[in-house]
C-alpha positions as CSV (number, residue, x, y, z in Angstrom):
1,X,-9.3,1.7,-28.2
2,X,-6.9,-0.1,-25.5
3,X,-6.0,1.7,-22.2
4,X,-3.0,2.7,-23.3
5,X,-4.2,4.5,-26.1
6,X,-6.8,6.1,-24.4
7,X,-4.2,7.2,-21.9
8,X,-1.3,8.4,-25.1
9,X,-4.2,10.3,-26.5
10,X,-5.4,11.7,-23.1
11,X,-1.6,13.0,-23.0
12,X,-1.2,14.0,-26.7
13,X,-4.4,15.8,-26.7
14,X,-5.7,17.0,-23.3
15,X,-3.1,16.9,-20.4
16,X,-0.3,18.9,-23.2
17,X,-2.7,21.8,-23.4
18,X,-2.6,21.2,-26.9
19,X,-6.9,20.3,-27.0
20,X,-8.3,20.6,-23.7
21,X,-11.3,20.0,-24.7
22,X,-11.1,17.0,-25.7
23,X,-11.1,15.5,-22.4
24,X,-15.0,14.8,-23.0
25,X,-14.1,12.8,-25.1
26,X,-11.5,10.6,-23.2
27,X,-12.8,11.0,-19.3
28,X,-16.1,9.7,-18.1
29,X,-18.6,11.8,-16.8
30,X,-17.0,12.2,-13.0
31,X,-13.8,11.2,-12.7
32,X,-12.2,10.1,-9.1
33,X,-9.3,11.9,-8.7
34,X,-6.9,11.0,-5.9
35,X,-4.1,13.5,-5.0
36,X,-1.7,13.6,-2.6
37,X,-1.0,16.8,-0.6
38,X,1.3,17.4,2.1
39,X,1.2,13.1,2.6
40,X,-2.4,14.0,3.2
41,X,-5.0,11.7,0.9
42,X,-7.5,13.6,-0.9
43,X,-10.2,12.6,-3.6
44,X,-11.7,15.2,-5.6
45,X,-14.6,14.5,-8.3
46,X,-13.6,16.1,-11.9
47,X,-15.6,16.0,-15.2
48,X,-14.4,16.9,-18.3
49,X,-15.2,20.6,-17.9
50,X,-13.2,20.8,-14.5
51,X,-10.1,18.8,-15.9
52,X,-10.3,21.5,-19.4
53,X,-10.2,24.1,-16.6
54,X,-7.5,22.9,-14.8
55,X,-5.7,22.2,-18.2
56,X,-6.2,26.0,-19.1
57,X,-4.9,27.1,-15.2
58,X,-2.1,25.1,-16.2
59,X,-1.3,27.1,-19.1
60,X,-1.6,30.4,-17.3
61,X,1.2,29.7,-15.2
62,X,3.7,27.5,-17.0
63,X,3.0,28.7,-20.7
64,X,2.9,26.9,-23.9
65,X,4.9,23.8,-21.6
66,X,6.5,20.4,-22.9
67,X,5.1,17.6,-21.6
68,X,7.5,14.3,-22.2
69,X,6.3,10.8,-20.9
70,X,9.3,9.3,-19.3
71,X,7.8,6.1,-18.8
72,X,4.3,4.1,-19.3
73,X,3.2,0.7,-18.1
74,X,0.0,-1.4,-19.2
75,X,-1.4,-3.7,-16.3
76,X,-5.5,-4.5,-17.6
77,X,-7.8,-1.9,-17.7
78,X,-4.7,0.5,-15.8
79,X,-2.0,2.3,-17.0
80,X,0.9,4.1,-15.0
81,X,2.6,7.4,-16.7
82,X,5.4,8.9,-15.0
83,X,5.9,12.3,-16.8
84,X,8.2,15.8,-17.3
85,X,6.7,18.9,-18.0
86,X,8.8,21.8,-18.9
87,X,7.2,25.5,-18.9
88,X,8.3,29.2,-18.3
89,X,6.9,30.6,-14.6
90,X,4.3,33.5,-16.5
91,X,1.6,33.1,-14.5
92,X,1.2,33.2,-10.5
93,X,1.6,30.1,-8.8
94,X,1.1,29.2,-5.2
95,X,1.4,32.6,-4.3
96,X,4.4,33.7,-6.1
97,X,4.8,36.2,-9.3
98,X,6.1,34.9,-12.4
99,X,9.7,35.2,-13.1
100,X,10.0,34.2,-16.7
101,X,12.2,31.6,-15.3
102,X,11.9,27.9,-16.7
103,X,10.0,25.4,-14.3
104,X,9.9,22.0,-14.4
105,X,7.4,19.3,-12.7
106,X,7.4,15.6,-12.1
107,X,4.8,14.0,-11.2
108,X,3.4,10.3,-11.9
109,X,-0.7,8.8,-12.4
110,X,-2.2,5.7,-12.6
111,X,-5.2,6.2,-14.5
112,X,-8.1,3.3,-14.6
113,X,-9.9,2.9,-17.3
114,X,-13.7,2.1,-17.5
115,X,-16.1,1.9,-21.2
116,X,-13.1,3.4,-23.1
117,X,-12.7,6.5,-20.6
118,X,-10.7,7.6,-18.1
119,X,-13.0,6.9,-15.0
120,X,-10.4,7.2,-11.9
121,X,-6.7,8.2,-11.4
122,X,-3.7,8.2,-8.3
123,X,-1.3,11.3,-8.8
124,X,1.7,12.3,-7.3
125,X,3.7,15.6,-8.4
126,X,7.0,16.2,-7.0
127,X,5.4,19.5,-5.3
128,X,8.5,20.2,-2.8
129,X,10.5,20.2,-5.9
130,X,8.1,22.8,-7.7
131,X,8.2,24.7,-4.5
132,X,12.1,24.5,-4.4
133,X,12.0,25.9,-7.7
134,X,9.7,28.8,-6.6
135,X,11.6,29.3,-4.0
136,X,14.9,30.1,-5.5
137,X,13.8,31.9,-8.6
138,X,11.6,34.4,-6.6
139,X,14.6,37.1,-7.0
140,X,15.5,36.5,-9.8
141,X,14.6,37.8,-13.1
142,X,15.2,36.1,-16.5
143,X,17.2,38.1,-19.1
């Protein structure tokens, strides 16, 4: 498979919540994960059984959620993904209660691929946006 189907199916299959699972099949062993947090750079080592985890957290607090790739760009063994994912606030999230509200997240990767798997990726969510969202749902109930 090319990177950018490894990447398509890593999206189709594992990142949607629609086979979490299958991540064994599409990540290497351990996975360098960078993440960006409050402008601070931090790497975190996932395998396939954390990212399934963190798939399954995922669907705790945003529900059966819509992912929709915006925009994906092949550059050798590296593919960028800028993405939307639209869910329903039923699970706690960063300290606040579910409101049944819809919430949405933006967030971009560059994944680098390595013997046909996903061996390192550079993400960035729109977290002040998700926190803005948070934020001004907390009083309010959905209907």
């Amino acid at each position: 498979m090319t990177p950018e189907q490894i990447v398509r199916e890593f999206f189709e299959k594992v990142r949607s919540g629609n086979d979490p699972e299958y991540s064994n099949q599409l990540m290497a062993e351990q996975v360098l994960a960078h993440q960006i947090v409050s402008e601070v750079e931090q790497t975190v080592v996932r395998t396939p059984k954390d990212y399934t985890e963190h798939v399954r957290e995922m669907i705790e607090a945003y529900g059966n959620f819509s992912l929709e790739i915006q925009e994906l760009l092949v550059g050798g063994n590296k593919v960028y993904v800028r993405w939307k994912q639209k869910g329903t606030h039923v699970g706690e999230i960063d300290g606040y209660q579910p409101t049944g509200l819809p919430i949405i997240q933006i967030a971009s990767a560059v994944y680098k691929i390595e013997n046909e798997k996903i061996s390192e990726y550079w993400i960035q969510i729109d977290r002040l946006g998700i926190q803005v969202q948070l934020e001004s749902n907390k009083n309010i109930k959905s209907v």
